[in-house]
C-alpha positions as CSV (number, residue, x, y, z in Angstrom):
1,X,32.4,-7.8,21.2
2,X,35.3,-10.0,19.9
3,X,35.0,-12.4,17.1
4,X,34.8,-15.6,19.4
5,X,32.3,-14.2,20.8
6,X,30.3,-13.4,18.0
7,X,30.7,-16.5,16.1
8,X,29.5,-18.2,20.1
9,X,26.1,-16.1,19.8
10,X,25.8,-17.5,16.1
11,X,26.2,-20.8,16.9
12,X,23.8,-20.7,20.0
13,X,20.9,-19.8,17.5
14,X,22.1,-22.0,15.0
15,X,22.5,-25.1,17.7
16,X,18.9,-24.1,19.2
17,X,17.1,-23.7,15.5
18,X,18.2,-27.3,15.2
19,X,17.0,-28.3,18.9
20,X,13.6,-26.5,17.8
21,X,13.2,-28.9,15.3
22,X,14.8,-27.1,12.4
23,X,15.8,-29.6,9.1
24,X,17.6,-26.4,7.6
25,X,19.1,-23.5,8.6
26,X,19.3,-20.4,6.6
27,X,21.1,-17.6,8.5
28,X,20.5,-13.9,7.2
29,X,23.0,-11.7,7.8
30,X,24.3,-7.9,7.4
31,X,28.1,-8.6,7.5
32,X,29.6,-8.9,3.5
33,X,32.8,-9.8,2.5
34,X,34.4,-7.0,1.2
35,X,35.6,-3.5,2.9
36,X,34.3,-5.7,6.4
37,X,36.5,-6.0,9.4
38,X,38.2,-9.5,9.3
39,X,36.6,-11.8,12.3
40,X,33.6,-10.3,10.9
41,X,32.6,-11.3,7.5
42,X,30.1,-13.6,6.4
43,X,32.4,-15.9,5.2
44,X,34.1,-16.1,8.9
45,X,31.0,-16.4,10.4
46,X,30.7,-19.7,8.4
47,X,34.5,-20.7,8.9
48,X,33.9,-20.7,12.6
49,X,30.8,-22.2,12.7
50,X,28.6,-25.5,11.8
51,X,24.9,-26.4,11.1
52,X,24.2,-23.6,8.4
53,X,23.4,-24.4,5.7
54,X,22.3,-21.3,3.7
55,X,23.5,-17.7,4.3
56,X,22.0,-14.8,2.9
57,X,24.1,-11.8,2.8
58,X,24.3,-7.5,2.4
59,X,26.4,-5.1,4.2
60,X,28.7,-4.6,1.8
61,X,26.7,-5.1,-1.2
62,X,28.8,-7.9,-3.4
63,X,26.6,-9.5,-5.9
64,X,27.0,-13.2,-5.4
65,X,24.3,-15.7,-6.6
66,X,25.7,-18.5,-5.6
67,X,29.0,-19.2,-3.6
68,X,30.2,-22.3,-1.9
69,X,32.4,-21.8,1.7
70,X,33.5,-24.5,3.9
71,X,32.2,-24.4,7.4
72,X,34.3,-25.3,10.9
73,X,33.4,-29.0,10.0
74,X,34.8,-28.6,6.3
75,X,31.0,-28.7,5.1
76,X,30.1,-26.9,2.6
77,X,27.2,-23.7,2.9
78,X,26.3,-21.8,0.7
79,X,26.3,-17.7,0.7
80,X,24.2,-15.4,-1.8
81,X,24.3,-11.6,-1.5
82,X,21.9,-9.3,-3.7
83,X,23.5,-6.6,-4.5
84,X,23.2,-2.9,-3.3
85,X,19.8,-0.6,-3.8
86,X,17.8,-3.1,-4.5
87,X,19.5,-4.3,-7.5
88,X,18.0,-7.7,-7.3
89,X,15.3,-10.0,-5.1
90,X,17.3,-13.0,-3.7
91,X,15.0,-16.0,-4.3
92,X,16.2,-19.3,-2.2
93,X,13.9,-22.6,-3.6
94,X,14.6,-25.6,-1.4
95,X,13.1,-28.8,-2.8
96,X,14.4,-31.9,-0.6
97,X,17.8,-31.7,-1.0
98,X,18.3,-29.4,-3.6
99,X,18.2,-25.5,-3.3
100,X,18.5,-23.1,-6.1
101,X,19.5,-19.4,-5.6
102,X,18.3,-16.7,-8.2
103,X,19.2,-12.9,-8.3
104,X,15.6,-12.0,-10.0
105,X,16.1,-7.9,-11.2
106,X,12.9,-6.2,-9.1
107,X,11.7,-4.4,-12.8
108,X,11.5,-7.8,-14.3
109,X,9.1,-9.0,-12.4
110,X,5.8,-9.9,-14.1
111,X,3.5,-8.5,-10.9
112,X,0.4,-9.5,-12.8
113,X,1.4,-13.0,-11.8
114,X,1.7,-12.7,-8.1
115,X,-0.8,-13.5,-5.3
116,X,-2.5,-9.9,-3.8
117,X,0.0,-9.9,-0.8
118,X,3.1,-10.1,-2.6
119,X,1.8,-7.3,-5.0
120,X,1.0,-5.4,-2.1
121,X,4.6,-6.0,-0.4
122,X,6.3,-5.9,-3.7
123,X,5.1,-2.2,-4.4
124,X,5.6,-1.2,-0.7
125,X,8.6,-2.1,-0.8
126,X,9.9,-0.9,-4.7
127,X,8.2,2.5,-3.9
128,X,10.5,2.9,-1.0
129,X,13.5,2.1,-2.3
130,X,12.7,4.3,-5.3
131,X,12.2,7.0,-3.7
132,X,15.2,6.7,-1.7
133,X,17.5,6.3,-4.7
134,X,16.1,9.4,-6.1
């Protein structure tokens, strides 16, 4: 696949999000910045394309909270990445306008305070990554 065509297949789902009815558009990707193949990164996924207005990042594990690129139409999205082995919970709050990225550190977390699903997933998933850095 070459890069055009990639960054084509990106902004078909961006383009029909938006058709669907979609006020904001928060892509999720596995590409990174660093140690990526150029064409490739997250941050030429959003050079070559428009209508995203969040990105969410891994792949090459950078630890970015809160970065501002420019997209194809100079405007500007903005890129998080949490980390590597679960170093950090990427939390996105969009209120209007306004959207806030944290990096909250998973053994922080007061778990007393969440509902019974998001205990539930939060220990599914802390387990398994514990046990896989072991």
């Amino acid at each position: 696949m070459t890069n055009e065509i990639l960054y084509e297949n990106v902004q078909a789902s961006v383009d029909n999000a938006i058709l669907d009815g979609a006020d904001i558009v928060v892509a999720a990707g596995h590409t990174g910045i660093l140690e990526t193949t150029d064409g490739w990164k997250s941050t030429d996924i959003i050079a070559n394309t428009s209508g995203i207005d969040y990105y969410i990042d891994a792949h090459s594990h950078e630890t970015i909270e809160s970065a501002v690129y420019k997209n194809e139409n100079n405007e500007d999205v903005i890129l998080t990445s949490t980390g590597t082995k679960f170093a950090n919970f990427g939390v996105l709050t969009i209120s209007g306008n306004d959207a806030e990225f944290e990096l909250v550190n998973p053994d922080n977390i007061n778990i007393g305070e969440l509902s019974t699903d998001a205990r539930f997933a939060y220990s599914s998933v802390k387990n398994k990554v514990d046990g896989y850095n072991e």
